[in-house]
C-alpha positions as CSV (number, residue, x, y, z in Angstrom):
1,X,-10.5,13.6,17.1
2,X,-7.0,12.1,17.2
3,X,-5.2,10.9,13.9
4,X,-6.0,7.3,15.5
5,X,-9.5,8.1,15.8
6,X,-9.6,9.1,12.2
7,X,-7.8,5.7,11.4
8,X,-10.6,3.6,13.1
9,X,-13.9,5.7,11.1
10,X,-12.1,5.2,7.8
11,X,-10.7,1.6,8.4
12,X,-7.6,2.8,7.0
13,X,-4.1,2.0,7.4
14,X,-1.4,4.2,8.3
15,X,1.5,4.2,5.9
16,X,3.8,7.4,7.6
17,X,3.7,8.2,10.9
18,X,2.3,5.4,13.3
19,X,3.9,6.7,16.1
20,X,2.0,10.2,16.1
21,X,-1.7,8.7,15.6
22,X,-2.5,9.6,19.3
23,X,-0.5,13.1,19.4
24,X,-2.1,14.2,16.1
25,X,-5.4,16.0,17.1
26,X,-7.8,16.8,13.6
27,X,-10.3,19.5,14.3
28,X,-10.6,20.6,10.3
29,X,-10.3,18.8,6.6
30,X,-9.8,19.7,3.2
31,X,-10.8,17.0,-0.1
32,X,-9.3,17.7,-3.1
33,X,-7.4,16.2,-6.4
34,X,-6.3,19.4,-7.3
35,X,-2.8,21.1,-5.9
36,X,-4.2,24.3,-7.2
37,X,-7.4,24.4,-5.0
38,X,-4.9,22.6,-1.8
39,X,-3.1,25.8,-1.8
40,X,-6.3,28.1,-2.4
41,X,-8.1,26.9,-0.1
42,X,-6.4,24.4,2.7
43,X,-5.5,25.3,5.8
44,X,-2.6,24.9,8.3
45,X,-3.5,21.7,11.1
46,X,-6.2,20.3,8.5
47,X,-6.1,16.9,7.0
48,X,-5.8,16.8,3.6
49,X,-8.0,14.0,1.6
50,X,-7.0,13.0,-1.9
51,X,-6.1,10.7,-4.2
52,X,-2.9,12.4,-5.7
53,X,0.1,10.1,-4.8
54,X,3.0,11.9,-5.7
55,X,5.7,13.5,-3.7
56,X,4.2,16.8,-5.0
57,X,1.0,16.6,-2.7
58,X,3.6,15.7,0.0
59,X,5.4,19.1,-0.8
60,X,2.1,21.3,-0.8
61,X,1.5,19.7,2.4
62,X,4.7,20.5,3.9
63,X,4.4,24.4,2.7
64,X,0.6,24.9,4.4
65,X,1.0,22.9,7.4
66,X,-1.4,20.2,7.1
67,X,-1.7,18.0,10.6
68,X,-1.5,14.9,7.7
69,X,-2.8,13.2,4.6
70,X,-5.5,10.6,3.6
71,X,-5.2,8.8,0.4
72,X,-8.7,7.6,-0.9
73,X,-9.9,4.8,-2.8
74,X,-7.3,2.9,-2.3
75,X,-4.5,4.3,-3.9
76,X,-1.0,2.8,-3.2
77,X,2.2,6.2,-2.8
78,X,5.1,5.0,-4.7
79,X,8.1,4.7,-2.0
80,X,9.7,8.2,-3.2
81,X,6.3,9.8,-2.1
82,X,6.3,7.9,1.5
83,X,9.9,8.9,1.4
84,X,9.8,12.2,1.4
85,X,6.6,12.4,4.1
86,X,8.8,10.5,6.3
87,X,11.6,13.0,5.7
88,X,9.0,16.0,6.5
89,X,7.4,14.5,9.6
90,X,3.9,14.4,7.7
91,X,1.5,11.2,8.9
92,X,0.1,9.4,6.0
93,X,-3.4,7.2,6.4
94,X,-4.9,5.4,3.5
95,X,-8.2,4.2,3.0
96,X,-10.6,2.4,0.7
97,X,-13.1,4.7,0.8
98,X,-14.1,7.0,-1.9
99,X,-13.3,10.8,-1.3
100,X,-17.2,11.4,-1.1
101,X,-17.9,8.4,1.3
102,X,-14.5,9.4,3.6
103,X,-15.2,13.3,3.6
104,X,-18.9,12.2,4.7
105,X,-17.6,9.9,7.1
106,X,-15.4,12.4,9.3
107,X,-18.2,15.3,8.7
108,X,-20.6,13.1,10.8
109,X,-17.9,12.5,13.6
110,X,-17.4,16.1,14.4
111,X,-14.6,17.5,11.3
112,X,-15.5,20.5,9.9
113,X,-14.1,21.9,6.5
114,X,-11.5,24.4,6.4
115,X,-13.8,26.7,4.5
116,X,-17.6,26.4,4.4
117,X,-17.8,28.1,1.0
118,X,-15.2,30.1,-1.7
119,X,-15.6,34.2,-0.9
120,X,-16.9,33.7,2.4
121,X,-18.5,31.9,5.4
């Protein structure tokens, strides 16, 4: 599904990147409030769902490729973090939804998880 399509099932609004919601296809995500499990377990082209807001989840992002990011439950980037996406060409969505209720939402539309399970498939 395109980033736009993405936009629509979690009624969110794009903050970064409203030019590439058509171009951006999103096959794979990854939910987590942890950098540590982002870069253990995330994968290049994925969206990345969280509620972390600073640049440093903007970083991580830029070093494993993620397609873009989804900020959950409403949370509001300070400018420096939209910044610095803007600077690194990395889309940024943001939606009222829960991380439970938005990871559910794009599972039943087709998105997949980067890993079904740690150690294996």
């Amino acid at each position: 599904m395109t980033l736009s399509e993405v936009m629509n099932t979690l009624d969110a609004k794009a903050l970064v990147g409203n030019d590439r919601l058509n171009t951006i296809e999103i096959k794979t995500a990854f939910a987590a409030d942890l950098l540590s499990d982002v870069l253990a377990f995330a994968k290049a082209g994925s969206l990345l769902l969280t509620g972390l807001t600073n640049s440093q989840v903007i970083r991580t992002a830029s070093i494993l490729d993620i397609a873009a990011i989804v900020f959950v439950r409403g949370k509001s980037p300070p400018n420096e973090t939209l910044k610095l996406a803007e600077e690194l060409d990395i889309p940024i969505l943001s939606t009222k939804y829960i991380l439970f209720e938005t990871s559910g939402r794009l599972y039943s539309q087709g998105i997949t998880g980067c890993i079904k399970k740690v150690g294996g498939e």
